[in-house]
C-alpha positions in Angstrom: 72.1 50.6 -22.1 72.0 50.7 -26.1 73.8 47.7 -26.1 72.1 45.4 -23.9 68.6 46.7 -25.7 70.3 45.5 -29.0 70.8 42.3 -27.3 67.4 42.1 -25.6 65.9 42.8 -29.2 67.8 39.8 -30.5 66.7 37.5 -27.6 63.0 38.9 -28.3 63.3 38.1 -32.1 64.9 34.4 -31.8 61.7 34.1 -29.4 58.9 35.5 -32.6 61.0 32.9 -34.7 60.4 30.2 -32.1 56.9 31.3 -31.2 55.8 31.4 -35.1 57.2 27.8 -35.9 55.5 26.4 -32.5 52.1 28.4 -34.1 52.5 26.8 -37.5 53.5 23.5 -36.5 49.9 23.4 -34.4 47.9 24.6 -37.2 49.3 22.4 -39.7 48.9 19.8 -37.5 45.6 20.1 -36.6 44.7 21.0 -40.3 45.5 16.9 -41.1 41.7 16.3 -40.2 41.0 12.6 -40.5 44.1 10.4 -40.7 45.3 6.8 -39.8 46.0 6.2 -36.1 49.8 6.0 -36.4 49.5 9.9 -37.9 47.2 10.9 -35.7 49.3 9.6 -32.3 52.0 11.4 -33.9 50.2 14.5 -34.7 48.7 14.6 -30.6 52.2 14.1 -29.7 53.2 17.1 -31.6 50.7 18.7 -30.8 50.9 18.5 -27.2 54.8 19.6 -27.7 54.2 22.5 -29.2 51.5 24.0 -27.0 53.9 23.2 -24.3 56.7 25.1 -25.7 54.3 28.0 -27.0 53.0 28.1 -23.2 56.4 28.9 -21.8 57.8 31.4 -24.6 54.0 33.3 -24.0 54.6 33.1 -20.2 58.2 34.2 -20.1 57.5 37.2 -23.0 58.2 40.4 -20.9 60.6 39.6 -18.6 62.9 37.2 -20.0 66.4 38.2 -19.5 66.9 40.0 -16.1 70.9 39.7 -15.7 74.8 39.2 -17.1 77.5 38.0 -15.7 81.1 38.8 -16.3 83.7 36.0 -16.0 87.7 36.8 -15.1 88.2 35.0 -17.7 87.3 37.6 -20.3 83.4 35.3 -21.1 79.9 36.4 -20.1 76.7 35.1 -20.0 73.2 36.6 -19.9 70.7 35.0 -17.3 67.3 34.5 -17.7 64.1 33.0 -16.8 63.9 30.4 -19.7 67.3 28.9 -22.2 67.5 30.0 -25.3 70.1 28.6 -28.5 71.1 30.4 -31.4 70.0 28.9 -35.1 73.3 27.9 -36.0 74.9 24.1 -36.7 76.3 24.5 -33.0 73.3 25.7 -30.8 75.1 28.0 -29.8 73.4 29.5 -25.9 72.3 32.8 -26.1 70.0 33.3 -23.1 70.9 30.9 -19.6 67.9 28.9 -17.5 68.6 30.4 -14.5 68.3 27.1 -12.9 71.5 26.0 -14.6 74.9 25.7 -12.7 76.6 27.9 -14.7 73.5 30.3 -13.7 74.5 30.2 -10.1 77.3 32.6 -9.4 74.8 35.1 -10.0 72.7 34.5 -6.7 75.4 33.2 -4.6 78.9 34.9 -5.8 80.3 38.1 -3.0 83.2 40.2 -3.2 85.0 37.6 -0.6 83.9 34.9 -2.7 83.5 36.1 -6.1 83.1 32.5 -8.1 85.4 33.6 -11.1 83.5 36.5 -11.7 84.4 39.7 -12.1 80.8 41.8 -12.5 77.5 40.6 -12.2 74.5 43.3 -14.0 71.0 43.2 -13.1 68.6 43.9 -16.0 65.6 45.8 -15.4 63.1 45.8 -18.5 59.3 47.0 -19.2 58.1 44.6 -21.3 61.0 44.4 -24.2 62.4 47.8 -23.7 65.3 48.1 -21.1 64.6 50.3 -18.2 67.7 50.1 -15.3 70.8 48.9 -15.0 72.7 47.9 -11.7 76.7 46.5 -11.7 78.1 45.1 -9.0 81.7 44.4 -9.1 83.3 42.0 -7.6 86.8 42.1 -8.8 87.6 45.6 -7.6 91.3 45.8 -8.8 89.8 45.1 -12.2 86.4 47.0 -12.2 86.0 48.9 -15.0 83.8 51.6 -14.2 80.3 52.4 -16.0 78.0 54.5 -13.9 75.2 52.0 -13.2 77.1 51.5 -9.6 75.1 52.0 -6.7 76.3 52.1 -3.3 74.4 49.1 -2.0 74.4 46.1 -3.2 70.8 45.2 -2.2 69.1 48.0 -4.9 67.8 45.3 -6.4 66.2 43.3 -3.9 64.9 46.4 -2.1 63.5 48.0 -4.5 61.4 44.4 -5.2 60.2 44.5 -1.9 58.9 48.2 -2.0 57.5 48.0 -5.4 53.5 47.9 -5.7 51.8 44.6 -4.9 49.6 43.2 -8.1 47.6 40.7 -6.0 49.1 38.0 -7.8 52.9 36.7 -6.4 55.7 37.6 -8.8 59.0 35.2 -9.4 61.9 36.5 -7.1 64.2 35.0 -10.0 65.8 37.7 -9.7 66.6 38.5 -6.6 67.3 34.9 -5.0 69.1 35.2 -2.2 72.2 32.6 -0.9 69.9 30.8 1.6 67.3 30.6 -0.7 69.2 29.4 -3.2 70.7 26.6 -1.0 67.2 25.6 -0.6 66.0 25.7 -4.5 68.9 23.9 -5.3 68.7 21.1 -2.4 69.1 17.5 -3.8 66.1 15.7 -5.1 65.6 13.0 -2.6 63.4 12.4 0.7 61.3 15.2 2.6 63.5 18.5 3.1 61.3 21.0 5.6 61.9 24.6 5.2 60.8 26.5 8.1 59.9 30.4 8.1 58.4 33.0 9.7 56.1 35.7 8.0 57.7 37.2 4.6 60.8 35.0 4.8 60.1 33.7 1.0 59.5 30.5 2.2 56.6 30.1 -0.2 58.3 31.4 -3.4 61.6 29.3 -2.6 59.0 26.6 -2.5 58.2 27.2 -6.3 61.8 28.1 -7.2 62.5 24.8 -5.9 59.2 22.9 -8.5 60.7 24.7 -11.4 64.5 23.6 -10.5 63.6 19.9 -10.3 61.6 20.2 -13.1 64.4 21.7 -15.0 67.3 19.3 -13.4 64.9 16.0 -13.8 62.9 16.6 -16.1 62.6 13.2 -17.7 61.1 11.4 -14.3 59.0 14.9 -12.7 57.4 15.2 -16.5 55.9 11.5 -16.3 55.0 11.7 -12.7 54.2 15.6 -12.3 54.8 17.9 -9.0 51.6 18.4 -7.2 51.8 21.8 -5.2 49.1 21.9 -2.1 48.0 25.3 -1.0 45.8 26.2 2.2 42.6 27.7 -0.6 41.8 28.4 -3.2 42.7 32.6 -2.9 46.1 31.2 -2.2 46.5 29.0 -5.5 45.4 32.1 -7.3 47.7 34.4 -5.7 50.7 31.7 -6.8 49.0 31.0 -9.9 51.5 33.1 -12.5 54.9 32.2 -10.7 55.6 29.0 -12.3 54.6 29.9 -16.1 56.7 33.0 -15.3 59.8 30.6 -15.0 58.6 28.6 -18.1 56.6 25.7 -16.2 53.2 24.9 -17.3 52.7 21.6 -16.3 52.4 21.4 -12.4 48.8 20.7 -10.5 47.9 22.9 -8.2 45.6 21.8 -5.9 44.3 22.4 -2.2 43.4 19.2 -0.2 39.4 19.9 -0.5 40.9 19.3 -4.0 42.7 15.8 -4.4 39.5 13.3 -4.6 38.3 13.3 -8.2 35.0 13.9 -8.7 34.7 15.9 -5.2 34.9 19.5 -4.7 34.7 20.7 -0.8 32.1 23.7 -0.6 30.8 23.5 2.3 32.6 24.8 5.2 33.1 22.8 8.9 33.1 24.2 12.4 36.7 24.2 13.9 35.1 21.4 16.8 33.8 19.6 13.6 37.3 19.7 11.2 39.3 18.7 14.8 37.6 15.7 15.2 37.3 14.5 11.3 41.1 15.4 11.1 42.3 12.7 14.1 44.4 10.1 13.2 42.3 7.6 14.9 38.9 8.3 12.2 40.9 5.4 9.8 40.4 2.9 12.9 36.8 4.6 13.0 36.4 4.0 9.3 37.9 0.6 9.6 35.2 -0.3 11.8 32.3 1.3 10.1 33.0 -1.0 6.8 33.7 -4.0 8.8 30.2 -3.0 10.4 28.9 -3.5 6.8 29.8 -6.9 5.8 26.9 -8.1 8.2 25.5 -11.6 10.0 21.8 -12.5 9.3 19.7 -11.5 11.8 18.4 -14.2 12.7 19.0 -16.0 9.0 18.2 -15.1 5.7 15.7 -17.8 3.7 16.6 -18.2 0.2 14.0 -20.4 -2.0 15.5 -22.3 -4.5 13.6 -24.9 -6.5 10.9 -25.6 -4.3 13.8 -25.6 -1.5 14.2 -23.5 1.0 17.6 -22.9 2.1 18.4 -21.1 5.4 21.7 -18.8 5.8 22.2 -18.5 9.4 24.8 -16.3 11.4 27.6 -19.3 11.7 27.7 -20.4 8.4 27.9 -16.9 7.1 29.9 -16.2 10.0 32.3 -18.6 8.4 32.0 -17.0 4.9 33.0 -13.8 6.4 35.9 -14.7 8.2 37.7 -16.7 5.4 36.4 -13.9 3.2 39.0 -11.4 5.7 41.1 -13.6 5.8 42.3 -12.8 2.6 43.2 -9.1 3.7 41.8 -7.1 0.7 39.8 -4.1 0.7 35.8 -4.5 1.2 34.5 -4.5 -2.5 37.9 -6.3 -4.5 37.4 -8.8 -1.4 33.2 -9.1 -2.5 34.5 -11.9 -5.3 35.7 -14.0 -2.6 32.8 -13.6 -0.5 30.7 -14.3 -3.2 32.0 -17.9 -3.9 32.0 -18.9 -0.7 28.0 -18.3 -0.3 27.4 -19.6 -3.5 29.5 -22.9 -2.1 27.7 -22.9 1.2 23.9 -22.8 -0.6 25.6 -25.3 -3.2 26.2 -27.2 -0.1 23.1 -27.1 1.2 21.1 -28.2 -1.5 22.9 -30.8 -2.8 22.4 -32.2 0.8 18.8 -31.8 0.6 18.1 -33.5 -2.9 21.0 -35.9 -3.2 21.4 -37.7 0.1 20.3 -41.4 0.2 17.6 -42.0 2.8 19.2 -45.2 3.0 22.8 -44.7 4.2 23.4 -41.0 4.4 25.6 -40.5 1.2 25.2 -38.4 -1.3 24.2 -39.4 -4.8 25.5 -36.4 -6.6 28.6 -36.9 -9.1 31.1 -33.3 -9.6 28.9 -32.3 -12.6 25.7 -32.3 -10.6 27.4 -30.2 -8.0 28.6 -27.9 -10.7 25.4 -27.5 -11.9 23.4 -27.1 -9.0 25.8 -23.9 -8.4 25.6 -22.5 -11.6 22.0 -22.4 -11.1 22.6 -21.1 -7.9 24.1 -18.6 -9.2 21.0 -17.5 -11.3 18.5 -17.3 -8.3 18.0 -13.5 -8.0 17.4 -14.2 -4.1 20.8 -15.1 -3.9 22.2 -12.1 -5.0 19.9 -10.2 -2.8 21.2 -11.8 0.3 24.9 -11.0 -0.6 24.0 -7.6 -1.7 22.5 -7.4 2.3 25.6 -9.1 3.6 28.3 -7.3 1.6 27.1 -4.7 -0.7 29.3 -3.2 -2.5 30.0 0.3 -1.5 31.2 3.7 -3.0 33.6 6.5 -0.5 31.0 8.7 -1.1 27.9 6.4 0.6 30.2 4.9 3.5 31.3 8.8 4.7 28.2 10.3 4.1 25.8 7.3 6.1 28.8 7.6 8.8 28.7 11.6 9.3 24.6 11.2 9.4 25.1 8.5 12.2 28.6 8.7 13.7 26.7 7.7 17.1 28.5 4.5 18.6 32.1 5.2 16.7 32.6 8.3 18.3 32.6 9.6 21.8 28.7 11.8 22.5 30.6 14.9 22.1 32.4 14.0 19.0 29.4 13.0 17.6 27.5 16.1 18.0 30.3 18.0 16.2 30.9 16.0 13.0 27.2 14.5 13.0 25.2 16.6 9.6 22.8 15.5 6.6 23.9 13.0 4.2 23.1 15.5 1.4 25.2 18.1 2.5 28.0 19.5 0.5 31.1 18.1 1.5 34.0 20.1 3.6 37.9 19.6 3.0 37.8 18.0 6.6 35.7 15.0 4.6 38.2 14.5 1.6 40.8 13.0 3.6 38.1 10.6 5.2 36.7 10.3 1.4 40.5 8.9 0.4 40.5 7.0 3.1 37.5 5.0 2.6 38.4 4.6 -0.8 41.5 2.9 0.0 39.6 0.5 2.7 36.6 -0.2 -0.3 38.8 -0.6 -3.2 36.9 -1.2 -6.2 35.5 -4.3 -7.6 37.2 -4.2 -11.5 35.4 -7.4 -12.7 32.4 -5.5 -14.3 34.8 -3.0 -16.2 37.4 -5.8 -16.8 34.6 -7.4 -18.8 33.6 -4.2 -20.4 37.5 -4.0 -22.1 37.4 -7.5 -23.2 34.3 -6.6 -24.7 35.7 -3.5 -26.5 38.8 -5.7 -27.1 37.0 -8.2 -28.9 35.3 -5.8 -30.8 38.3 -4.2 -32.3 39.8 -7.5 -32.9 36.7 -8.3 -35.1 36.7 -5.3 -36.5 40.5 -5.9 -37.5 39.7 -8.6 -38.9 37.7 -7.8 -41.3 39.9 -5.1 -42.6 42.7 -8.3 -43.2 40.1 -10.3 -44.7 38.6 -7.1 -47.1 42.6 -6.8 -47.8 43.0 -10.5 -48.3 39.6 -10.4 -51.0 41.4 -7.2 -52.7 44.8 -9.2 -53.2 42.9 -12.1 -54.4 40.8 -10.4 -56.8 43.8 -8.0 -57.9 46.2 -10.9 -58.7 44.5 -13.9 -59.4 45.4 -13.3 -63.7 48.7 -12.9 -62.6 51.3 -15.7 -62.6 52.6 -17.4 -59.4 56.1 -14.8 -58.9 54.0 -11.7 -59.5 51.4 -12.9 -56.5 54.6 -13.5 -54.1 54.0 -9.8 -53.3 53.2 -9.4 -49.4 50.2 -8.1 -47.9 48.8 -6.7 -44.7 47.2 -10.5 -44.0 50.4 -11.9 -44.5 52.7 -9.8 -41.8 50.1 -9.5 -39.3 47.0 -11.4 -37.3 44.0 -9.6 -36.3 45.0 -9.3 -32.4 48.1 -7.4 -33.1 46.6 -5.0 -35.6 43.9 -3.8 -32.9 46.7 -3.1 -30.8 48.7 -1.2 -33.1 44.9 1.2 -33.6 44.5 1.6 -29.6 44.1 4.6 -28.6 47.1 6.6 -26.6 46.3 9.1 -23.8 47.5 12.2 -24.5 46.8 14.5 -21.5 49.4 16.1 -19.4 50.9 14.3 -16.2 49.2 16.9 -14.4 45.7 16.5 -16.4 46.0 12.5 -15.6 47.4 13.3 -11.8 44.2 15.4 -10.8 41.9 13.0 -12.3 43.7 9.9 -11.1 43.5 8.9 -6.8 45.7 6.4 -7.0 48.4 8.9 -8.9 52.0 8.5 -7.2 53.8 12.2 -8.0 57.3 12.9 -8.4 57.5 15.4 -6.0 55.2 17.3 -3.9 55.6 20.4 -2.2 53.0 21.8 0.7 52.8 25.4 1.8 51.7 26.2 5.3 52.4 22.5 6.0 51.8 22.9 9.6 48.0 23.2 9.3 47.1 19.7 7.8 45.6 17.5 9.5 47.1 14.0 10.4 44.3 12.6 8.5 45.3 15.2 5.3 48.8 13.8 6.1 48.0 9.8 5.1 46.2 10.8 2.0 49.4 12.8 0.8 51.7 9.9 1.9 49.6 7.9 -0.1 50.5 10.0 -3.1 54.0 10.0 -2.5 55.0 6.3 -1.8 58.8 7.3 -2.5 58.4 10.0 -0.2 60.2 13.3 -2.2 58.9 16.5 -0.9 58.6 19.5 0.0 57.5 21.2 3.0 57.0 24.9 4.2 56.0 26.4 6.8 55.7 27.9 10.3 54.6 25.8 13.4 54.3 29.6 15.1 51.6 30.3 12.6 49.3 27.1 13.5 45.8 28.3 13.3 43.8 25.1 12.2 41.8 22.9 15.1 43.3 20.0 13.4 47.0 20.7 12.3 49.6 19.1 13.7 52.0 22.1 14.2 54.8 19.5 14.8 57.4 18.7 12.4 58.4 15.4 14.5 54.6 14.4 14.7 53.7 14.9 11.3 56.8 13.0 9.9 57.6 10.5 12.6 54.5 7.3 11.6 56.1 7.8 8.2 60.0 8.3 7.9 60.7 8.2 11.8 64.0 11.1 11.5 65.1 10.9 8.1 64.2 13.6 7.0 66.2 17.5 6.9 65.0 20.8 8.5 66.1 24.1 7.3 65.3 27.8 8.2 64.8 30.7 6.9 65.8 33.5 9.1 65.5 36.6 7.0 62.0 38.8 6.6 62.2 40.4 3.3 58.5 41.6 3.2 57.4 42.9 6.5 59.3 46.4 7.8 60.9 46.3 11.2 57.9 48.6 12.7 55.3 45.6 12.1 57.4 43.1 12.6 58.1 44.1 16.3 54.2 44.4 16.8 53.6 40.9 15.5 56.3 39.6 17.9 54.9 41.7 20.7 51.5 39.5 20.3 53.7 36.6 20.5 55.7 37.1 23.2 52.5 37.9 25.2 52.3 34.1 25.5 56.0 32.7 24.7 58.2 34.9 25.8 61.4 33.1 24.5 60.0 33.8 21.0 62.6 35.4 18.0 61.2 36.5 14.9 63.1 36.2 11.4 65.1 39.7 12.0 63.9 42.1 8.9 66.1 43.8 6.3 64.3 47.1 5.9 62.3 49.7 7.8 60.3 52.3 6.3 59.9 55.1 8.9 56.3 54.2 9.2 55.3 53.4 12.5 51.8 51.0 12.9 48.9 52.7 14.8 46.1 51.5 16.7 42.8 53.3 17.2 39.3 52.5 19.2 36.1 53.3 18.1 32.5 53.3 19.0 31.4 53.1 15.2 33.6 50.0 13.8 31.8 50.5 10.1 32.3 54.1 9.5 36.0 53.9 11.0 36.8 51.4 8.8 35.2 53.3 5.6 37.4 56.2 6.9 40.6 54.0 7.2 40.4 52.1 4.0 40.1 55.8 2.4 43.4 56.8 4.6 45.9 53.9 3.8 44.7 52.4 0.1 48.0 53.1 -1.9 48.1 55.4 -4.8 49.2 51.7 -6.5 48.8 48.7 -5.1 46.8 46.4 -2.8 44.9 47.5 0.6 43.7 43.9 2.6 41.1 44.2 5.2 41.1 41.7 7.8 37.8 41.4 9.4 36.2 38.1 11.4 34.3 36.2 9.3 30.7 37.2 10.9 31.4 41.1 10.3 32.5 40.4 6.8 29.1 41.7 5.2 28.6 44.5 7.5 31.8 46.2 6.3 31.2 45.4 3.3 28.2 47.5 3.2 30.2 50.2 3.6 33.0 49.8 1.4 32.5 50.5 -2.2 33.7 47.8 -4.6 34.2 45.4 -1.7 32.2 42.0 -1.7 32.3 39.6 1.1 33.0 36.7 -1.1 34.2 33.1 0.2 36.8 33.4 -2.8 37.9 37.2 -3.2 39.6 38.4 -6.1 42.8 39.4 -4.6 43.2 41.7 -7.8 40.9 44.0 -6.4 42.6 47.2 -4.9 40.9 46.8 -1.7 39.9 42.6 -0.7 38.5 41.7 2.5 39.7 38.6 3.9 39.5 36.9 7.1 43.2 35.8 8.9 42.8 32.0 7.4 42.2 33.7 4.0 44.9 35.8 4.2 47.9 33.1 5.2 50.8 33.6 2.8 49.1 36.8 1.2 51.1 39.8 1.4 49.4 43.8 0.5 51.2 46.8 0.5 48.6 48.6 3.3 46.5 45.9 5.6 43.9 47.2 8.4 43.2 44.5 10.9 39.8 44.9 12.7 38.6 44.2 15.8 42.4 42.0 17.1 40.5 40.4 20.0 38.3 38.2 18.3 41.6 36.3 16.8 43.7 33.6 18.7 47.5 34.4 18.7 48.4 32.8 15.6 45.3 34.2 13.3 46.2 37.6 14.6 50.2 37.3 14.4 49.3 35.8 10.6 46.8 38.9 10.0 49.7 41.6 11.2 52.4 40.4 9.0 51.0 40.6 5.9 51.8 44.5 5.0 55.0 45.5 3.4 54.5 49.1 4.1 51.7 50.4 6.7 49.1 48.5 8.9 46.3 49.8 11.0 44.9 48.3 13.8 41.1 49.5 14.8 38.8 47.6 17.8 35.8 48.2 19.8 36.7 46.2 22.5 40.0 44.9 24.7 42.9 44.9 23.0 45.0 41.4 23.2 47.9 41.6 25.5 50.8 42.4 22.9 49.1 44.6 21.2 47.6 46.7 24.7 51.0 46.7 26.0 
């Protein structure tokens, strides 16, 4: 014990050293105030470094070293969340990333396969002071004994799983398990699915597996970022503090109702409504409501011009429109085209009118007239009016709102009454997906902020060239008393034109990958990794595709646990429009969070409907059997059994439906009904979609029969020590039997 504190003190006082240089090298950095460009870009850069580095060393401070291995070879090496290096000419490695390969015996190595080891030591520390040891050895012949032994070598591990929940997820770093590990460790290319049921880990492996890529390609992931999607926002908070705990700061976290800049989903759809929204078959629906918007006069549009008044029927703008497709770009880059070809139709027009010879029919008119006569065109404000009627420009925002308002004629009756709402309502995370959608059908016409940078451009080339001219005046002026060798000297004028010294002053962007990810649609991410995977709808599905054009990720989840109207449920469906079967499938068979007692419940609710149904098989049971109780006063039970199972540490979750949510409330001190709880909170109350990858320590599910099978097997598996049951009316067929 005294000597791996000495050694824990020394990793903890390399880490001050680090953190006070990092501190130093920001404030003397910033302290530069005004400076020349060049400085400034490498002060940001700097800057940006060592925030980044300060970031992980604050993150990791408390728990960073958690284990040592023993080689047979007589070396050892101590493990931990983050690397560390000595301050010596070699760089010599104190502390291990656990990520690395030389890391790995320490999760995977047994006593049939021991890896070259010959003990491997848990650490267990409270903030810097050294708390536990545990040995396992793995070499017996050799073992060398030094009472931290314990009989079982899953102390560790279990006494992770019974320790008090926080209401935020902790690393497992140190507990990995081999078929985790497999998984964290899997190679970087193509979609891997990892499949689990309740408390298998899937989600933390999922987050093991962001830091390891980041750690094992960091040079590609840092430019392109890992977006991780979550099912809410309670989730993304729960996850929040498990990446910086490994020393990763620069991932975006995001939940679909998330990934279209600019839009944040508040509002909240019925299941009929998020079903239909969430079809493949709404991008035909959207396909048809923009081609519905590049419109034929009705009957014709008259444009005066001159004294003349020229008539745009449907054929000749039929015409326009169809050449205008033809060139098979989205609605607004498209515009351009459409654009010159009315202004060549009306050009057309008129020249006829004013420069045909009554005589014999041909036209007077030379290539500069007609050039003229369409630039002019081209001023008539009418004009513009008419294309503006026949193919307005549109935003994603306008085309899905107007849709929703009047779905009537894209849609079936029924599917129109579902999705159908006011254009000024909030939007839902059912209408991002549609939102990305129409974005990619609009595209954007760049012509008006291509101009603006030319603009700017020119500007700064103006302005650069009056700085070379000032500096050609000073030269002058300084040497003109000075004979012809002395005014060889060289100066800025003489290395450098105007154009090339504005670019050399541009300015560099400076933000995170992440920063520019979430506020770029068009972003392509190096990886990205989806938890409960099996509830996005196909529609979510195409606007993550879109993100991932090399198609490396990550997903998690458990088609058992399908709640959502719209998810697909089905790994082959999902996948299949995209990579047909390349892609891998693992699972996770293992419950490390839920006791054998609740686990058989859960699968009892199950079985009730598929009777072929295996759960993951749990590693522990606590004694504690589940119970279920009736009641004719729901609120005043409830009071009573939130007082009877809220640990003495630890989180209690109670998991009402929605619509009895502020009743309960009412009669639970502390406890809000809020759409985004604070899971911190020793007792939260949730509903089952709130509560998907949560886990508490005590959870009381209320009223069972208002749940479909999934909701209610997701609600009853998310207690790692005792659940109560309590109802007013029937009981579901598992759980009555």
């Amino acid at each position: 014990m005294r000597r791996e504190q000495e050694f824990i003190d020394s990793l903890y006082a390399r880490v001050d050293v680090l953190r006070g240089d990092a501190e130093s090298s920001v404030t003397d950095a910033l302290a530069q105030g005004d400076k020349p460009m060049q400085a400034r870009l490498e002060r940001d850069i700097l800057v940006a470094e060592r925030s980044g580095l300060l970031a992980a060393l604050n993150a990791v401070d408390g728990s960073l070293c958690f284990g040592r291995i023993d080689l047979t070879s007589g070396a050892s090496h101590h493990i931990g969340r983050i690397g560390l290096r000595a301050d010596d000419t070699e760089r010599t490695p104190i502390l291990i990333d656990w990520r690395a390969e030389v890391a790995r015996p320490f999760y995977l190595a047994t006593g049939h396969t021991p890896m070259g080891l010959s003990r491997r030591r848990h650490i267990s520390t409270d903030g810097r002071r050294v708390t536990a040891l545990h040995d396992e050895f793995l070499d017996v012949d050799d073992a060398i004994r030094t009472g931290y032994e314990a009989p079982s070598g899953d102390d560790v591990l279990l006494a992770a799983l019974n320790s008090a929940r926080t209401g935020r997820m902790a690393d497992i770093v140190q507990t990995i398990q081999a078929e985790q590990d497999e998984i964290i460790r899997a190679p970087h290319r193509g979609i891997l699915v990892v499949e689990g049921g309740p408390g298998t880990g899937k989600t933390a492996v999922a987050l093991h597996r962001a830091a390891y890529l980041l750690y094992e390609h960091r040079e590609l992931l840092a430019k392109r970022a890992v977006l991780i999607v979550g099912p809410n926002p309670a989730f993304l908070g729960y996850i929040g503090e498990v990446l910086p705990s490994l020393g990763e700061t620069g991932v975006l976290l995001a939940t679909v109702g998330e990934l279209f800049p600019g839009v944040k989903a508040t509002a909240t759809d019925t299941p009929e409504a998020a079903a239909v929204k969430g079809r493949a078959e709404m991008a035909d629906v959207l396909a048809a409501v923009v081609r519905d918007r590049q419109a034929l006069p009705d009957p014709v549009i008259a444009i005066e011009h001159d004294r003349e008044i020229l008539m745009l029927d449907d054929g000749l703008v039929g015409v326009a429109r169809e050449r205008t497709r033809a060139a098979k770009l989205p609605h607004n880059a498209a515009r351009e085209y459409f654009e010159g070809h009315i202004l060549n139709t009306l050009t057309e027009l008129y020249a006829e009118r004013v420069g045909t010879d009554p005589y014999d029919g041909s036209n007077l008119l030379d290539a500069s007239d007609i050039t003229q006569i369409r630039d002019d065109i081209a001023e008539n404000p009418e004009v513009w009016s008419a294309i503006d009627q026949l193919w307005p420009v549109l935003t994603p925002q306008r085309l899905v709102a107007d849709f929703l308002a009047e779905p009537e004629g894209y849609v079936s009756a029924a599917d129109a009454a579902a999705i159908r709402r006011p254009v000024t309502r909030a939007w839902t995370v059912a209408d991002v997906p549609l939102l990305d959608e129409a974005a990619e059908l609009l595209g954007e016409d760049d012509r008006v902020a291509r101009a603006r940078a030319e603009r700017e451009r020119e500007r700064q080339v103006s302005y650069a060239q009056g700085v070379l001219e000032v500096s050609y005046a000073s030269r002058t002026y300084e040497f003109e008393d000075k004979d012809d060798e002395d005014s060889e000297v060289l100066s800025a004028h003489d290395i450098i034109d105007a154009e090339r010294f504005a670019e050399r002053h541009e300015e560099d962007d400076h933000r995170s990958a992440a920063e520019r990810a979430a506020a770029d649609r068009t972003w392509a991410f190096g990886h990205i990794i989806v938890d409960e995977a099996q509830e996005l709808s196909p529609m979510a599905w195409r606007l993550l595709m879109r993100r991932s054009p090399t198609r490396s990720m990550t997903l998690v989840g458990d088609p058992v646990q399908t709640a959502e109207a719209a998810g697909v449920g089905s790994w082959s469906k999902i996948l299949q429009p995209y990579v047909e079967d390349r892609w891998e499938h693992t699972r996770l068979g293992v419950n490390y969070r839920t006791p054998a007692e609740i686990m058989d419940l859960a699968a009892a609710v199950v079985r009730a409907e598929h009777p072929d149904f295996e759960p993951p098989s749990s590693v522990r049971s606590t004694g504690v059997r589940p119970w279920i109780r009736a009641t004719d006063d729901l609120p005043g039970a409830v009071a009573k059994a939130v007082d009877e199972l809220t640990p003495a540490e630890g989180r209690l979750a109670v998991i009402a439906p929605r619509a009895l949510h502020r009743r309960l409330a009412a009669h639970l001190e502390g406890v809000t009904a809020d759409a985004e709880p604070d899971l911190t909170h020793t007792v939260v109350l949730l509903d089952p979609r709130q509560a998907k990858g949560l886990e508490f320590d005590s959870v009381l599910v209320v009223e069972p029969g208002h749940y479909g099978t999934s909701d209610l097997y997701v609600a009853l598996t998310r207690a790692t020590q005792r659940l109560g049951v309590l109802h007013t009316g029937p009981l579901p067929r598992g759980l009555a039997e």
